[in-house]
N, C-alpha and C positions, 0 to 999 in steps of 0.2 A: 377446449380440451374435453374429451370423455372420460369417464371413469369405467372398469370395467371389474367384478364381483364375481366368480364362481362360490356355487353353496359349496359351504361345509361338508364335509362327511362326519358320521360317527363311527371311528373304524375303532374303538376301544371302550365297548361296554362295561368294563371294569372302571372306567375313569367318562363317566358323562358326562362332565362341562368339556372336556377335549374334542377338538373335530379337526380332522388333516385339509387343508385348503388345497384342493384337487387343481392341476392347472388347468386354465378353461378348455383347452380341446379335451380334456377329461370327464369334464364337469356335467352333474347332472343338469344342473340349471341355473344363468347367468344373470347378472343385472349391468344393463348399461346406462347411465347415467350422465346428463351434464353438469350436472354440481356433486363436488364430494361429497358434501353434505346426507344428498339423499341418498346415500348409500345405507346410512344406518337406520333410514324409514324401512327399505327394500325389505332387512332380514324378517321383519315381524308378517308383513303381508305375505312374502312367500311362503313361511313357516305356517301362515295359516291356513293357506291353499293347499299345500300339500297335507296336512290333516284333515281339509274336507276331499281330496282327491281332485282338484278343480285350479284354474289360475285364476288369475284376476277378475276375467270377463265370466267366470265361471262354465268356460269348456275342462270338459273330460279329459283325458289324455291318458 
């Protein structure tokens, strides 16, 4: 079985620990996964990538 993760949005700057869970044909960007587990490695790498502007492999986008 896969697991599958759209990011978060922060669609309410007044309240920023909140983020809307966008459904994946929405989503900026996914994680697919075959252990649930590593779902909750995914958010910190993506979160980091998208602060340098770069994915994993460090392409642009």
């Amino acid at each position: 079985m896969r697991w599958l993760m759209p990011l978060g949005e922060r669609t309410r700057p007044d309240v920023p620990s909140y983020a809307d869970c966008p459904a994946p044909d929405k989503s900026r960007a996914l994680a697919l996964v075959d252990d649930f587990g590593h779902l909750f490695t995914v958010p910190a790498g993506m979160a980091a990538g998208i602060r340098r502007g770069t994915d994993r492999l460090g392409h642009t986008g």
